[in-house]
C-alpha positions, 0 to 999 in steps of 0.5 A: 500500500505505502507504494501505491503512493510514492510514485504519485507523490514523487510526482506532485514534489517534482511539479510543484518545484518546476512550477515555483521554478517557472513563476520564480524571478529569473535570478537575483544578479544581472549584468548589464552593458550599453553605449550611449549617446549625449549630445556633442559625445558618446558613453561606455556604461557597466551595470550590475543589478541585484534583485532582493524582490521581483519587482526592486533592484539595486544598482551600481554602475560605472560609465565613462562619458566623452564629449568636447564643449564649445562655450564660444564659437571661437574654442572647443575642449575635450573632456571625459566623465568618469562615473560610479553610480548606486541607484535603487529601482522600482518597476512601474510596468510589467507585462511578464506574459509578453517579457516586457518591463518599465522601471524608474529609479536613481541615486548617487552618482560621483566620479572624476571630470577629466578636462582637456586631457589634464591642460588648463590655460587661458585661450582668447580670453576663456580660461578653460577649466580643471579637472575635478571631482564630481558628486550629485545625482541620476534618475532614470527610466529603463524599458526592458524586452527579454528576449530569453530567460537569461537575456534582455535587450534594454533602452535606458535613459539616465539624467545627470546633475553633478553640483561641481561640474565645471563644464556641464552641470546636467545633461542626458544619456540615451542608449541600447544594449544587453542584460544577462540575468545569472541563474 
């Protein structure tokens, strides 16, 4: 009699786990990477998102910015933003059935504006600025199409305000690329 059972018992435990699997999170860790454009300039971002619930995620990011500024018609200088990035992420939209998802979040962003190329002097009569530390915030707002369990392609746009800039205070990132989700 004790037999009759475990086969069909060995089965419903066998079910329920694959079904927790199915309906679970993909994963709790995704890596991600996406070139950007901004105007006069283009982006290199590395972010890594940790998941502690379906629907949040914190995330840390690294992004290198170049751009040139042109105060003037007369001159023209090249900098780059070096950037870290720790945010918190709230999904607003989620269509699971169809791989879709809306999220908004931001946070601290902090870094090293690295001005032409480390010079600074004086140019018909603009004294171009120095290099510097950076700290302020970003927001900002990633759709997401997974493409398979593990896989996504994502769209973000990601908004920066850094307090001690000396070249540009705010400005807009828009960009394209891939999310891998660890199993």
């Amino acid at each position: 009699m004790k037999k009759k059972y475990v086969f069909p018992l060995l089965v419903l435990g066998l079910l329920l786990v694959s079904t927790q699997e199915m309906f679970a999170q993909r994963s709790y860790l995704s890596v991600a990477f996406n070139p950007s454009y901004r105007t006069n300039g283009y982006g290199l971002n590395l972010k890594v998102n940790h998941y502690p619930n379906a629907t949040d995620y914190w995330h840390l990011s690294l992004a290198m910015i170049k751009s040139t500024e042109q105060p003037d018609s007369s001159i023209e200088f090249p900098y780059t933003d070096y950037l870290m990035n720790l945010g918190y992420f709230k999904t607003v939209i989620s269509r699971p059935n169809r791989g879709f998802y809306i999220y908004v979040g931001g946070g601290l962003s902090g870094g090293y504006e690295h001005i032409n190329k480390g010079e600074s002097f004086a140019k018909f009569g603009y004294a171009i600025p120095e290099s510097g530390l950076l700290y302020g915030v970003f927001t900002s707002f990633e759709m997401d199409f997974y493409l398979t369990d593990a896989l996504s392609f994502y769209v973000p746009v990601t908004g920066y305000y850094h307090v001690n800039s000396k070249v540009d205070e705010t400005f807009v990132m828009v960009g394209a690329g891939v999310r891998y989700f660890f199993k």
